[in-house]
N, C-alpha and C positions, 0 to 999 in steps of 0.2 A: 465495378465490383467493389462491395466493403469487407475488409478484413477487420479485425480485433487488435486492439492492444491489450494486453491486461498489466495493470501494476498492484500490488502487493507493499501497505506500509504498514509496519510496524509501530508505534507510537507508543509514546512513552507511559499513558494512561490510557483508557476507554474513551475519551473526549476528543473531536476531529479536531481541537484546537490544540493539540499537547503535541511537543515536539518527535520529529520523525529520526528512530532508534535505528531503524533497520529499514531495507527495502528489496525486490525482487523485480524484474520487469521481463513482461515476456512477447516479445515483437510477432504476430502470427502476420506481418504485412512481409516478410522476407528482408527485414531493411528498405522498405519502399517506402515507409513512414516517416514521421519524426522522430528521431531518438532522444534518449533520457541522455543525462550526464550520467557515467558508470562510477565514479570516483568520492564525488559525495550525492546527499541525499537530493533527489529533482525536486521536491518539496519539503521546507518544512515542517510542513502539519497535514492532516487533513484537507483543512479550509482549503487551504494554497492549492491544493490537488481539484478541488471542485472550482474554484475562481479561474482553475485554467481550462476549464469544458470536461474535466473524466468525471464519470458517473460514477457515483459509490452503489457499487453493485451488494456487498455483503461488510457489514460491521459486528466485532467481536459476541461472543454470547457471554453473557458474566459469567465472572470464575469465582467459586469461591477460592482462598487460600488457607492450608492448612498448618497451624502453628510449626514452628520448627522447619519448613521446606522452603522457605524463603532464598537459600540458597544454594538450593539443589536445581541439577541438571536438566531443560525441561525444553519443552515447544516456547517459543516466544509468543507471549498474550497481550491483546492488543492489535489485533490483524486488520485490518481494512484493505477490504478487496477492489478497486476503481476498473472500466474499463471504459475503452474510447472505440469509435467505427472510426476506420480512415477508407477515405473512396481514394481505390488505385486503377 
């Protein structure tokens, strides 16, 4: 039987090569898989994330940005969605 992982990074820019700001991971194998590190980021980049077998399932849509909101309270942009089968 395959289950999903899905991981969720953040990066710094729209470029799968820009470093990894933020991340999310969400185990659907129960713990029966491999885990991430919880504590810093399991990838640096992108890249890093595709050189270790996750498929990038969904990459950000441009955004424009509007003068003045630069540092206002928002969704973090820059999302890339990866996800891996694991057979359990």
């Amino acid at each position: 039987m395959q289950r999903q992982q899905v991981l969720y990074l953040w990066l710094a820019e729209g470029a799968l090569d820009t470093g990894t700001i933020a991340w999310a991971f969400y185990d659907g194998t129960q713990g029966q898989g491999p885990t991430l590190p919880s504590c810093e980021p399991p990838f640096a980049n992108g890249v890093a994330a595709l050189e270790a077998g996750w498929f990038l399932l969904q990459s950000p849509a441009p955004y424009l940005t509007q003068p003045g909101a630069e540092h206002g309270a928002s969704y973090l942009p820059n999302e890339f969605v990866f996800v891996r089968s694991i057979e359990i």
